[in-house]
C-alpha positions as CSV (number, residue, x, y, z in Angstrom):
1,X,140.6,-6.5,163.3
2,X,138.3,-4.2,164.7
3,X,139.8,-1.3,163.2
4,X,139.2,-2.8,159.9
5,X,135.5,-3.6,160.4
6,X,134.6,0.3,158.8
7,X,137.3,-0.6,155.8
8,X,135.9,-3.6,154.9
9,X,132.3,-2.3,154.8
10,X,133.9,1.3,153.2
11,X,134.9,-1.8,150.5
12,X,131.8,-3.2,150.0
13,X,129.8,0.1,149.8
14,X,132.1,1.0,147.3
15,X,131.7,-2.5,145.2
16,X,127.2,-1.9,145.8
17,X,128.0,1.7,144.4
18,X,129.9,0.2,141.0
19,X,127.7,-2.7,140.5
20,X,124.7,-0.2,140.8
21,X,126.3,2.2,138.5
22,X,127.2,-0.3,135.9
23,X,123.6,-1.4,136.2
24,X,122.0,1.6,135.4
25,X,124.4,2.5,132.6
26,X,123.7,-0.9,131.4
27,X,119.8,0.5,132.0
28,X,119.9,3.3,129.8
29,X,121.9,1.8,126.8
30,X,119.0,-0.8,127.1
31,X,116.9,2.2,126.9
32,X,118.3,4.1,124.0
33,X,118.4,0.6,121.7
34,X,114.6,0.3,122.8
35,X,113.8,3.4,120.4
36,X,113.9,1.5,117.3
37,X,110.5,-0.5,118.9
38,X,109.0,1.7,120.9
39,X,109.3,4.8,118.7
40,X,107.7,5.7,115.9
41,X,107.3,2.8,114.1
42,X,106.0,0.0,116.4
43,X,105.6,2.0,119.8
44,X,104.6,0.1,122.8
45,X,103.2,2.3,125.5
46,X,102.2,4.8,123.3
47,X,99.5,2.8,121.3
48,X,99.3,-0.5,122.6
49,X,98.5,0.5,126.4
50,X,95.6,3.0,125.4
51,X,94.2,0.2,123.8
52,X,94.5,-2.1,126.7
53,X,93.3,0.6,129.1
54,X,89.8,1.4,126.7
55,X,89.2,-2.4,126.0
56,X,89.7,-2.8,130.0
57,X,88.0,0.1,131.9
58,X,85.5,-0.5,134.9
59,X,82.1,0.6,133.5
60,X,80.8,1.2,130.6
61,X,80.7,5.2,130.7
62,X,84.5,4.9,131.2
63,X,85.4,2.4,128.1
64,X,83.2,5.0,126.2
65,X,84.7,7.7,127.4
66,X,88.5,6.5,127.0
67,X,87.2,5.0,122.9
68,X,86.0,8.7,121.8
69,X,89.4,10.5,123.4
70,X,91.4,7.8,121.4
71,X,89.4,8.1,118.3
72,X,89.7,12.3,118.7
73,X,93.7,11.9,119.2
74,X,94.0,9.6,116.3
75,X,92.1,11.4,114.4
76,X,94.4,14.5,114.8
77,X,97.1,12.2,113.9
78,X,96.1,10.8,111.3
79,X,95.5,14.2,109.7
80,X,98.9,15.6,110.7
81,X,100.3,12.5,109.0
82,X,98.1,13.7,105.9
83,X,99.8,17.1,105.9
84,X,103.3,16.0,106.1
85,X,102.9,13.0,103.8
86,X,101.1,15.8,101.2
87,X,104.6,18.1,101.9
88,X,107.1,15.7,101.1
89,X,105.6,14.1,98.5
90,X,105.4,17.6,96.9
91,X,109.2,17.8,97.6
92,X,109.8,14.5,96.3
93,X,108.0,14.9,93.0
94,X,110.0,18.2,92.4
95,X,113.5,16.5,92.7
96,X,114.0,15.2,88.8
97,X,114.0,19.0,88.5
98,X,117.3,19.3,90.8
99,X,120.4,20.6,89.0
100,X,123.0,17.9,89.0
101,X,126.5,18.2,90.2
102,X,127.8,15.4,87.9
103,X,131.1,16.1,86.7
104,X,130.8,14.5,83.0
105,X,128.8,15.6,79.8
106,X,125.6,13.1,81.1
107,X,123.0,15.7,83.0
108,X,121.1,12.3,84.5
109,X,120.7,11.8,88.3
110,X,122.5,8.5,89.2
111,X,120.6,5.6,88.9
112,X,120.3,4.7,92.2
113,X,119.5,8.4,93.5
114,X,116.4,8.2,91.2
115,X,115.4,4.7,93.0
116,X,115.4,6.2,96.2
117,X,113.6,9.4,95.4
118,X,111.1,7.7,93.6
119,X,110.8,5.2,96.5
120,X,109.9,7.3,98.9
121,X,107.3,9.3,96.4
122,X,105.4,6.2,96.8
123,X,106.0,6.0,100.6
124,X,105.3,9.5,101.0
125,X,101.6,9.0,98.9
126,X,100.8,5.7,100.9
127,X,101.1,7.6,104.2
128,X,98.5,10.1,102.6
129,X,96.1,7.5,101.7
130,X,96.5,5.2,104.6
131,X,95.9,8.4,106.4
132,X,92.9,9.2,105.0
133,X,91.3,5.8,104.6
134,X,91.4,5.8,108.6
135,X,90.3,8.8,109.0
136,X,87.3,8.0,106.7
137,X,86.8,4.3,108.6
138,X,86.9,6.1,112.3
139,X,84.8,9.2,111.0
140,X,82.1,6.9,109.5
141,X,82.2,4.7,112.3
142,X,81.5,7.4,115.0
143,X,78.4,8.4,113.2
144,X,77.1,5.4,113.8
145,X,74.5,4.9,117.1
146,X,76.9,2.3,118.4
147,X,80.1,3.5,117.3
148,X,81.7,3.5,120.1
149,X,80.9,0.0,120.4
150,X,81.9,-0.5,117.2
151,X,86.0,0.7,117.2
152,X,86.4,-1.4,120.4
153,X,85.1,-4.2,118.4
154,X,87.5,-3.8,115.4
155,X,90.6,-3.4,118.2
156,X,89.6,-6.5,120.3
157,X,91.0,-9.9,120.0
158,X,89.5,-12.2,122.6
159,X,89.7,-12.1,126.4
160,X,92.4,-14.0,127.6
161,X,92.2,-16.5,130.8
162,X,93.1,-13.5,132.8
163,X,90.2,-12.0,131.7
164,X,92.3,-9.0,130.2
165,X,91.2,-8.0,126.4
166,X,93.6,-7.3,124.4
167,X,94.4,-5.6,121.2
168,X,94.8,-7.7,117.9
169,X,98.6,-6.9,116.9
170,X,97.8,-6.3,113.6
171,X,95.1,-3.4,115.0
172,X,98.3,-2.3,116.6
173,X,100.5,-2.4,113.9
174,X,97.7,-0.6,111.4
175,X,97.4,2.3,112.9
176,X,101.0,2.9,112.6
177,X,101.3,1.9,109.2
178,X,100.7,5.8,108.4
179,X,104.0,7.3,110.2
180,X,105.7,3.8,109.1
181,X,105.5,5.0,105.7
182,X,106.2,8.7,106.5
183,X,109.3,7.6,108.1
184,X,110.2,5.5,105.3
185,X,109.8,7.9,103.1
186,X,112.2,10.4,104.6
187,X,115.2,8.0,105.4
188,X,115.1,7.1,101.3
189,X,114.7,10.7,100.6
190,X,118.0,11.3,102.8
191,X,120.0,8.2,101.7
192,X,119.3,9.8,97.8
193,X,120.3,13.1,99.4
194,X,123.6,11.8,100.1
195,X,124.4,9.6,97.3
196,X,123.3,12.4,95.0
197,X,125.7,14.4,96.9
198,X,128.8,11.9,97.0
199,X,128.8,11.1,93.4
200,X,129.8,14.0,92.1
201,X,132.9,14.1,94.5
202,X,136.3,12.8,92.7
203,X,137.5,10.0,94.9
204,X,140.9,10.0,93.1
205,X,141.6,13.0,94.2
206,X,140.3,13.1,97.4
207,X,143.2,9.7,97.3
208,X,145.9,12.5,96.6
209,X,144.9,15.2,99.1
210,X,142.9,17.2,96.3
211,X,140.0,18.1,98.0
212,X,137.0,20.1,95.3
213,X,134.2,21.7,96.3
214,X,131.6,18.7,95.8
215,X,134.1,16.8,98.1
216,X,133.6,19.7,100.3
217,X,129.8,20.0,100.2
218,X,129.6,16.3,100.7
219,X,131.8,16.1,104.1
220,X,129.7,19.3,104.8
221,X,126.5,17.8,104.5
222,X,127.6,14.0,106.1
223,X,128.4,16.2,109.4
224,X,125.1,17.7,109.5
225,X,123.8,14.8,108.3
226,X,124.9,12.7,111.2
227,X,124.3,15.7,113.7
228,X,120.9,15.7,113.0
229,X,120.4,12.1,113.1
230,X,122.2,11.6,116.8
231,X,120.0,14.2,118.0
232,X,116.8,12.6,116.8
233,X,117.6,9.4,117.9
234,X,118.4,10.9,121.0
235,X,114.9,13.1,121.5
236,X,113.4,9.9,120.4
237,X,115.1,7.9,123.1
238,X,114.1,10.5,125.8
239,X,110.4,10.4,125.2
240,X,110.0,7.0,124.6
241,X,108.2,5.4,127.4
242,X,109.5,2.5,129.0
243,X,107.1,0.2,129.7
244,X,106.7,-3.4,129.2
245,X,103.5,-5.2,127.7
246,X,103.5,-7.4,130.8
247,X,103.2,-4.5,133.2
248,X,100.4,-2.9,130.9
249,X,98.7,-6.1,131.4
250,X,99.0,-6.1,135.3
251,X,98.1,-2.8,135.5
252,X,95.0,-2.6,133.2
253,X,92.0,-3.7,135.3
254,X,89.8,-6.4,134.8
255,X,86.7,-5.5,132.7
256,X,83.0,-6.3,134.6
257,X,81.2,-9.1,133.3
């Protein structure tokens, strides 16, 4: 029995090391699924903790300090959002001018093509003017003598019984409403990019093992398509921070009365 003593414990180590392992694989699935709310769209840590952290500093000085670094980063945000949004709406308006691939005597895009381009045209010029309506409302609030003062105020919902301030959710949500519709813009300009691209293939004789060259471009382009997509889903999961509102709110200090 003795000599077994090591086995037995050999066992258990072994059982600790799978359960562990299974657990963190379990971790970073959990992880990668986490993009799609802590990305671009409705990020967590990213947005909502700075918040917390400049409604919640020690002193005064330092709640000033941490509101005029957000404002300056937001506003360099907000105009890179401008630029892009400018880009692909520029890109967008220019597609009824793409040659068609259709393989019949009717030169029209499909239907359904034209939706989606034409959806995100209007995406693409609501991220521009979102963008520069906050710009305008941080700008002209800055100038004023309590400005400072004033963007904390338009964040703030009121202090809990923890005596934590925190953000109003629709402040949170907001400010994101400028890369929400930037990224909305691009997945319907893709999704038109690839129907646009599949309807021209003939699915009859792809049936028989006659393969053309739209049916060509189109398994071309879904393999790059889905290339690209895996791999910004997966620099998305890497940077996204992992970091839960309740641990924002235990580490953010309690503001002096």
């Amino acid at each position: 029995m003795a000599d077994q003593i090591p086995l037995l414990g050999d066992m258990g180590g072994a059982s600790n090391y799978t359960t562990q392992s299974g657990n963190r694989a379990t971790g970073r699935i959990l992880s990668f699924f986490k993009v799609f709310r802590s990305g671009l769209i409705a990020p967590n840590a990213t947005t909502y903790s700075s918040m917390v952290h400049l409604l919640n500093a020690e002193d005064e000085a330092e709640r000033d300090r941490l509101t005029a670094n957000w404002s300056h980063h937001k506003l360099e945000e907000l105009n890179f959002i401008g630029v892009v949004g400018a880009l692909i709406a520029g890109v967008l308006s220019s597609t009824p001018g793409w040659p068609t691939m259709m393989p019949s005597q009717d030169d029209a895009q499909p239907w359904f093509v034209r939706t989606m381009w034409l959806t995100g045209l209007v995406f693409a010029l609501f991220s521009v003017l979102t963008a520069a309506q906050q710009s305008l409302r941080l700008h002209r609030l800055s100038a004023h003598r309590n400005g400072l003062s004033l963007i904390r105020g338009c964040i703030a919902s009121k202090t809990g019984l923890d005596g934590i301030t925190r953000p109003r959710n629709a402040q949170v949500f907001a400010w994101q409403a400028g890369v929400g519709f930037l990224t909305a813009s691009v997945v319907c300009m893709v999704v038109g990019m690839a129907v646009f691209v599949w309807e021209a293939s003939d699915f009859e004789g792809i049936s028989r093992g006659v393969w053309d060259e739209n049916a060509k471009l189109g398994v071309a382009f879904t393999i790059l398509l889905v290339f690209t997509v895996i791999v910004f889903l997966a620099t998305q999961a890497s940077i996204s921070a992992d970091l839960q509102e309740d641990e924002i709110a235990t580490q953010a200090p309690a503001r002096d009365g």
